[in-house]
N, C-alpha and C positions, 0 to 999 in steps of 0.2 A: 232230975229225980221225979218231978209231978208227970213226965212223960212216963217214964216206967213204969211207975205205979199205975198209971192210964190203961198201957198195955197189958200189963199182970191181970188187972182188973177186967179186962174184954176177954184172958186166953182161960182165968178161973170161970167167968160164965158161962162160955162155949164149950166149957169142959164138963162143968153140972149139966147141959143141957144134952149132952152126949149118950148117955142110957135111957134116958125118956126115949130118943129119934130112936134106937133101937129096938125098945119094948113096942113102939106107937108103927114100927115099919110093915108094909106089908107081909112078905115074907122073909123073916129073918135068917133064914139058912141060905137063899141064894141072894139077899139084894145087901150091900152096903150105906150107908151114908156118905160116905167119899165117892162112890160111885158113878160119874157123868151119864148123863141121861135122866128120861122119864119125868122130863117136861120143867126138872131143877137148873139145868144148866142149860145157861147163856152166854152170850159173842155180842161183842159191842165196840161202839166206835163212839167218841165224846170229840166234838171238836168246841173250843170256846176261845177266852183270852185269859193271859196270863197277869201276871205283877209281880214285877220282882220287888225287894225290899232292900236294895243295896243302893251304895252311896255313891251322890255324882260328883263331878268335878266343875268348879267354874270356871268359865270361858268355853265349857264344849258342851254341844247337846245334850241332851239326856232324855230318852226314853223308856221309862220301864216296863211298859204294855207288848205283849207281842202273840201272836197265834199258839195257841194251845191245841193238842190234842194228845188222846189215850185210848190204845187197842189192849183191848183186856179179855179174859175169860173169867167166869163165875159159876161155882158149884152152889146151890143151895142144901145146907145138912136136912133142915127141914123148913117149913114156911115161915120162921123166926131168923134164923142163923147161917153162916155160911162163908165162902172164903171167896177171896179173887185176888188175881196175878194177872198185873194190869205194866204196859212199855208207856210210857210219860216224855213229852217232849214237850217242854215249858217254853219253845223258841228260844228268840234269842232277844235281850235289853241292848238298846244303845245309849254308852257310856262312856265319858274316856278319851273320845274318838277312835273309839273299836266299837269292841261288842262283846257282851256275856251270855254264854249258853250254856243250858242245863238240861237234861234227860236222866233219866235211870229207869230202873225195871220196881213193882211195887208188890208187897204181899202184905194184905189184909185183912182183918177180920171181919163179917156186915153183919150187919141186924137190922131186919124188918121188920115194919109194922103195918099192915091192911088199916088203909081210911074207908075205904067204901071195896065194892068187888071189885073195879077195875082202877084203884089210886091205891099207891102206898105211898111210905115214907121210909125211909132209910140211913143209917150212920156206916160208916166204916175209921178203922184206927187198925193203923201197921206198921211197918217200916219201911222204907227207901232204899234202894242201893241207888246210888246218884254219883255222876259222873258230870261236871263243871270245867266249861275253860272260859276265860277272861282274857283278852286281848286290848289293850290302851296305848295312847299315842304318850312316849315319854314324855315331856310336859303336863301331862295330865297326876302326876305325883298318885295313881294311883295303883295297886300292884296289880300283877297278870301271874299266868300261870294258870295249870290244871289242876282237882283234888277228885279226888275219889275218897265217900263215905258214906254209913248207913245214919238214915235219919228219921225223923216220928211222922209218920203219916196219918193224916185224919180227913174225915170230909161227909158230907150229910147229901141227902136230895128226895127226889121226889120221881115218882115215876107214873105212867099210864098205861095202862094194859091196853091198845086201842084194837087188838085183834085177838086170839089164843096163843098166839106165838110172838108176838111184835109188840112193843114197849118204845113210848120215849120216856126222853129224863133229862130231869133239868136237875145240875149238881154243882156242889161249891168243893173246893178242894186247898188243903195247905200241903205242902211239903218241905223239909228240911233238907238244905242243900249245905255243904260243905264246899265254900270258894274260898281261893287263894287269896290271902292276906286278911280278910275278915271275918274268917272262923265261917262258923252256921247263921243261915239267914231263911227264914221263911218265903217259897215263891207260891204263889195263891192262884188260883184258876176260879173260875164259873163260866160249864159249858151246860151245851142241848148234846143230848146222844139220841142213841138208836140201839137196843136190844132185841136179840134173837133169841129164842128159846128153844130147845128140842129136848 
């Protein structure tokens, strides 16, 4: 429920903010704010590490850390607000004596804020389509299988203008994954990326 209400709460602000970007645009008979283009939209690549939050078994290894990355695109509505549809691959945990993997594709909401001309700050909250399979050695008593489901996404960061067009960023990220036998589990990222702008 406090997820929902998270999200309602992010789609009513970007919603009030919606006729302002239209009044405030240059010209409003041929330009939109969904728009791509005109130096709002970006391309970017996030690689970091992952952590999963699921449970190990005694007697077998267990590591939850593994290579993260995410290829994303972002529209900015205006220099506050704005969406991105970002591919998520949280690797893979070793558990079990197998392994557990998670990916899915993400839609969500950002909001900016300028620290200085070339530093901002940033939030986003959205949702997940997530795709999980778990693989364990019988002995390991603990279950496998695949799920497929939508989950809450959130995540904050920081970025650097270091050219006109080019941007890093350093971002922390949760998502909600949907794995076989133990319901929803948060798996967490913090990477470095690289944005493009045009």
């Amino acid at each position: 429920m406090r997820a929902r209400l998270l999200l309602l709460s992010a789609l009513a602000a970007l919603s009030a903010e919606m006729p302002a970007m239209a009044q405030t645009s240059g010209n409003p008979s041929t330009a939109s704010w969904w728009e791509p283009g005109s130096g709002r939209t970006s391309i970017g690549l996030n690689v970091g590490r992952s952590r999963f939050h699921t449970d190990c078994a005694a007697g077998f290894g267990c590591d939850n850390r593994d290579t993260y990355w995410s290829l994303y695109g972002r529209n900015m509505a205006s220099d506050r607000w704005g969406s991105q549809l970002s591919l998520v691959h949280m690797g893979e945990a070793d558990r079990g004596g197998g392994g557990t993997r998670a990916y899915g594709l993400d839609l969500s909401l950002v909001g900016r804020v300028p620290v200085t001309q070339s530093l901002g700050a940033y939030g986003k909250v959205g949702a997940v389509w997530g795709h999980t399979r778990v693989n364990t050695a019988a002995a390991a008593s603990l279950p496998s299988g695949t799920e497929n489901g939508l989950g809450l996404s959130f995540g904050a960061g920081v970025s650097w203008d270091f050219t006109p067009k080019l941007s890093a960023v350093l971002e922390w990220d949760r998502y909600d994954f949907k794995f076989a036998g133990t319901g929803r589990e948060g798996v967490r990222a913090t990477s470095l990326g690289l944005q493009y702008r045009y």
